[in-house]
C-alpha positions in Angstrom: 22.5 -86.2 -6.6 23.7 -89.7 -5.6 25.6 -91.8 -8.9 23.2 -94.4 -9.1 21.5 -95.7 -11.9 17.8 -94.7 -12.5 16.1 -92.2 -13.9 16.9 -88.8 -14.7 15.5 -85.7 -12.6 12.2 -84.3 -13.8 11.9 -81.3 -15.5 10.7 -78.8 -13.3 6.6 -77.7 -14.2 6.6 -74.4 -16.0 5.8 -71.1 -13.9 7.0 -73.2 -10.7 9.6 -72.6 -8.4 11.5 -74.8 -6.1 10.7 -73.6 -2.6 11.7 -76.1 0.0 14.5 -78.9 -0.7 16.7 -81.3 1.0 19.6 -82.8 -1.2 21.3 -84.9 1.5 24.7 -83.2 0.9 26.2 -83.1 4.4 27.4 -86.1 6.2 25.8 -86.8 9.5 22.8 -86.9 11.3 19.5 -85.4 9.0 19.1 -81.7 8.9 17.3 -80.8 12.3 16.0 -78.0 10.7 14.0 -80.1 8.3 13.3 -82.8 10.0 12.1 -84.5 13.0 12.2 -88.2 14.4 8.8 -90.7 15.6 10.4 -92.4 18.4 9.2 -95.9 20.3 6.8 -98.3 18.9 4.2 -96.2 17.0 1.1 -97.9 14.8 0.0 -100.9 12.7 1.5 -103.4 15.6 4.6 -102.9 13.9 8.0 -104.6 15.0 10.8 -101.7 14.6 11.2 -99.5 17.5 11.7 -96.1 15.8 15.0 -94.4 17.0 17.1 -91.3 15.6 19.8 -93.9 15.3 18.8 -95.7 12.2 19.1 -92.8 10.1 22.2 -90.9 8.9 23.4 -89.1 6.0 25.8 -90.4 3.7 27.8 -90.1 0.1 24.7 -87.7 -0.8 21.5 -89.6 0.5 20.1 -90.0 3.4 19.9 -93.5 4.9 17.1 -95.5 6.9 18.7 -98.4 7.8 16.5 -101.4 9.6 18.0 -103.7 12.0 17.8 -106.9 14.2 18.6 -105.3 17.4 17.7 -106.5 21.0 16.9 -104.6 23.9 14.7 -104.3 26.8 11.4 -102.0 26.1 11.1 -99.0 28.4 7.8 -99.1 27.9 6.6 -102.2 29.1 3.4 -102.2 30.8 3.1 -98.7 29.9 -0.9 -98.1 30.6 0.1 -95.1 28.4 0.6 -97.6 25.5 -2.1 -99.9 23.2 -1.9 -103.7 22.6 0.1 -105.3 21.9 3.3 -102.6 22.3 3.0 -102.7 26.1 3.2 -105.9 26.3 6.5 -106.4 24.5 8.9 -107.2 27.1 11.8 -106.7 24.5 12.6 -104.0 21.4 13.9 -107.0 18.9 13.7 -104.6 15.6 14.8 -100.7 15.1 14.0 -98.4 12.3 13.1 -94.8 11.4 10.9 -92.5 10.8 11.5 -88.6 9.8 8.9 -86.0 9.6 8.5 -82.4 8.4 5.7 -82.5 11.6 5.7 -78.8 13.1 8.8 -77.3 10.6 7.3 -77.6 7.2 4.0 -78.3 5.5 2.5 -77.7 2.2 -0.7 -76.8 0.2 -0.2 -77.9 -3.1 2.7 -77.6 -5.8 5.0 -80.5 -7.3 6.7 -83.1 -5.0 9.6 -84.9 -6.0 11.7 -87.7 -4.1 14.2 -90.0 -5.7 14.8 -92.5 -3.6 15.7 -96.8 -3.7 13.5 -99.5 -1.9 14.4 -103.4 -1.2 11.4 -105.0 -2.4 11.8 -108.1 0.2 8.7 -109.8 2.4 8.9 -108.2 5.8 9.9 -104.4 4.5 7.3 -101.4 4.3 8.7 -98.6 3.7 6.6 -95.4 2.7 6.7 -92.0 1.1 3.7 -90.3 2.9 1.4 -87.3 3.8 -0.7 -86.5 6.1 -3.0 -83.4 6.9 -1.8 -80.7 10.1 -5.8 -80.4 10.5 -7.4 -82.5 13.0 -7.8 -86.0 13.9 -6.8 -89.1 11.3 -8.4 -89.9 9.2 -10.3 -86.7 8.5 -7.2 -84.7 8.3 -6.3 -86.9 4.9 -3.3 -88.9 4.0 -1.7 -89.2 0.5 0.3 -92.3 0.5 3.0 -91.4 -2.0 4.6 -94.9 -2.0 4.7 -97.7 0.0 5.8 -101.3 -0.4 4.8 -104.6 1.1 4.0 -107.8 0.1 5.7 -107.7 -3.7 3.5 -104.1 -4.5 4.2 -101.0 -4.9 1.2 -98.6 -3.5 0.0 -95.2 -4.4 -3.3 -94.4 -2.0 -5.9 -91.7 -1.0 -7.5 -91.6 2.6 -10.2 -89.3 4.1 -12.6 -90.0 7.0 -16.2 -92.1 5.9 -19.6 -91.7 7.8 -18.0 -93.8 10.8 -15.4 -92.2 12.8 -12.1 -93.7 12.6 -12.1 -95.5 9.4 -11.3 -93.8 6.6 -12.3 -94.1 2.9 -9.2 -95.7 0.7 -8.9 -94.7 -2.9 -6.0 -97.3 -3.7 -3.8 -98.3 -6.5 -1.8 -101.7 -6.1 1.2 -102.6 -8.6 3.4 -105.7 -8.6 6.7 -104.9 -8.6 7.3 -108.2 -11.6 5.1 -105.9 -13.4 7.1 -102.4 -12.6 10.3 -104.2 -13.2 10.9 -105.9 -16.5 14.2 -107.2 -14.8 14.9 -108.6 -11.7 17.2 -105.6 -10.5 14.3 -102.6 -10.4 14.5 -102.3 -6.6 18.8 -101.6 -7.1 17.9 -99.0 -8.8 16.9 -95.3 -7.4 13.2 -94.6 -9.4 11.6 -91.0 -8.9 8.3 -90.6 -7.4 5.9 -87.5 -7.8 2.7 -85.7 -6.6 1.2 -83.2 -8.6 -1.5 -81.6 -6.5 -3.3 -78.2 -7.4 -6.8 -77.2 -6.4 -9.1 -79.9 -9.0 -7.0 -83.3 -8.5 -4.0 -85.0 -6.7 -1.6 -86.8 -9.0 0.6 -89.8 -8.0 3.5 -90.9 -10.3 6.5 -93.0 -10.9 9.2 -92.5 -13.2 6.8 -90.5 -15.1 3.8 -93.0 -15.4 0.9 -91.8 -13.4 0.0 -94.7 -11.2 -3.0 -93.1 -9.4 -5.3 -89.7 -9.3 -8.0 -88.2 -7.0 -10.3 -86.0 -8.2 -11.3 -83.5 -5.2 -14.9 -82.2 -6.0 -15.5 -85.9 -5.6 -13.8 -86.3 -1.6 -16.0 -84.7 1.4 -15.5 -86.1 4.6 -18.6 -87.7 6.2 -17.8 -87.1 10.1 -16.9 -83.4 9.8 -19.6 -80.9 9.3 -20.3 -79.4 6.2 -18.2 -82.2 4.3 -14.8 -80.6 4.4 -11.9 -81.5 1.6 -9.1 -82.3 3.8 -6.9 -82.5 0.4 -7.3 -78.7 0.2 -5.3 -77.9 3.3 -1.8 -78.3 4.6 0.3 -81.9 4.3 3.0 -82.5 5.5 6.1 -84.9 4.2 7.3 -89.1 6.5 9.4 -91.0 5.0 10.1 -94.4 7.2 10.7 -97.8 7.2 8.3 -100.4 9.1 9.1 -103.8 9.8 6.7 -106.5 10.1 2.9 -106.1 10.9 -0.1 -108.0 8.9 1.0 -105.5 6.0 4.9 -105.9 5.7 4.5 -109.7 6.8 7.0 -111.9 8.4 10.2 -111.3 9.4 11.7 -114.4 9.7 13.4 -114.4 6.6 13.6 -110.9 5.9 17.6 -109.9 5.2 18.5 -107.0 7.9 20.1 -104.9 8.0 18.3 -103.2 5.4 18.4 -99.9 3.7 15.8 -97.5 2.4 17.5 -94.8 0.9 16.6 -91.3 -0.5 18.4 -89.1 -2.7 16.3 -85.9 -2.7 13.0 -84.4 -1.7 11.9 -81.4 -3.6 9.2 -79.2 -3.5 8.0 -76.5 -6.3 5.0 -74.0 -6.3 3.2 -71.9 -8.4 5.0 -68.5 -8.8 3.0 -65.8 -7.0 0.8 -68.6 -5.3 3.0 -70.0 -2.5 2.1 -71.5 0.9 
């Protein structure tokens, strides 16, 4: 575990047992066997061109790193791409994103990821899940954590009676209120899911910030109302720039890190998947 200040780990849940972890102890690129990269310009109208690049292991955490960089867009004029990434002429932003997409996914357990933020306009970064089953948003999404705009998030999504929007079950925090002190985002601070088969819990540093109750999520487009929260997730952890969400980059201090200690993930004894 890095030397940083901040919180201490969690105790592990009783009967649990620690079934799939990454403790970012090896220098280098991320573990290929754990994780995979989103590459280009992806959603949201986002500015960062995501590339394996901006990430890289180091003194015991892994490190996404955003930058001003320019470059021509491959892509441009792509008819493969949407508005407005095709139209981009030049990449003037990179990032990344990792993924357990395809290597690793999860029904249920404890999730736990120590990890350190800048809390500055223009940064999103994001601690997220989303469902192996089907289309967005009916697969579900858990939003551990994400930042923009001075909050902290912790948010629900499952598909509503029109396709492609999703119902949003949303907690917003500002981090003045988190902090106490103007240094909580140089600190590392220790988020956690607690999902079983009843309810979803989101927490940070041991506060619960938001929780879903599941008999209470169907969703409308799929037939017979299925619970997407009762099938397989699986783990991105990235850093956006820009968009209506993050806001402007104009002032926005890059580079800039997000940074992440550990992930670790616990399961009932005799119930793991």
């Amino acid at each position: 575990m890095a030397a940083d200040t901040g919180p201490d780990p969690l105790l592990r849940p009783p009967g649990y047992a620690l079934v799939w972890s990454d403790e970012f102890d090896r220098e280098g690129a991320p573990d290929p066997a754990k994780w995979t990269f989103e590459r280009g310009f992806v959603r949201n109208g986002e500015m960062q061109w995501y590339q394996p690049d901006n990430a890289r292991v180091a003194d015991g955490r892994l490190i996404i790193e955003g930058r001003r960089e320019r470059k021509p867009n491959p892509q441009f004029g792509s008819p493969t791409l949407k508005p407005p990434f095709r139209e981009r002429k030049s990449i003037n932003f990179t990032s990344a994103s990792l993924s357990t997409k395809g290597l690793q996914s999860w029904t249920y357990g404890r999730f736990e990821i120590r990890a350190k933020l800048v809390a500055e306009q223009g940064l999103w970064p994001a601690l997220w899940f989303v469902g192996t089953d089907g289309r967005w948003p009916a697969c579900g999404e858990i939003d551990l954590m994400e930042f923009y705009q001075g909050h902290i998030l912790a948010n629900f999504a499952w598909a509503s009676r029109v396709p492609g929007h999703p119902v949003w079950n949303s907690v917003r925090i500002p981090v003045a209120e988190l902090a106490g002190n103007p240094g909580w985002d140089e600190k590392f601070h220790i988020w956690t899911m607690d999902w079983d088969e009843r309810r979803i819990s989101l927490g940070l540093d041991g506060r619960e910030i938001n929780r879903l109750d599941l008999a209470k999520v169907r969703n409308r487009e799929a037939p017979g109302g299925i619970n997407p929260f009762h099938k397989p997730q699986y783990l991105i952890m990235n850093l956006a720039l820009g968009s209506a969400k993050g806001g402007p980059l104009r002032d926005t201090q890059l580079p800039s890190r997000f940074e992440v200690d550990y992930v670790r993930v616990y399961q009932r004894k005799g119930a793991i998947r």
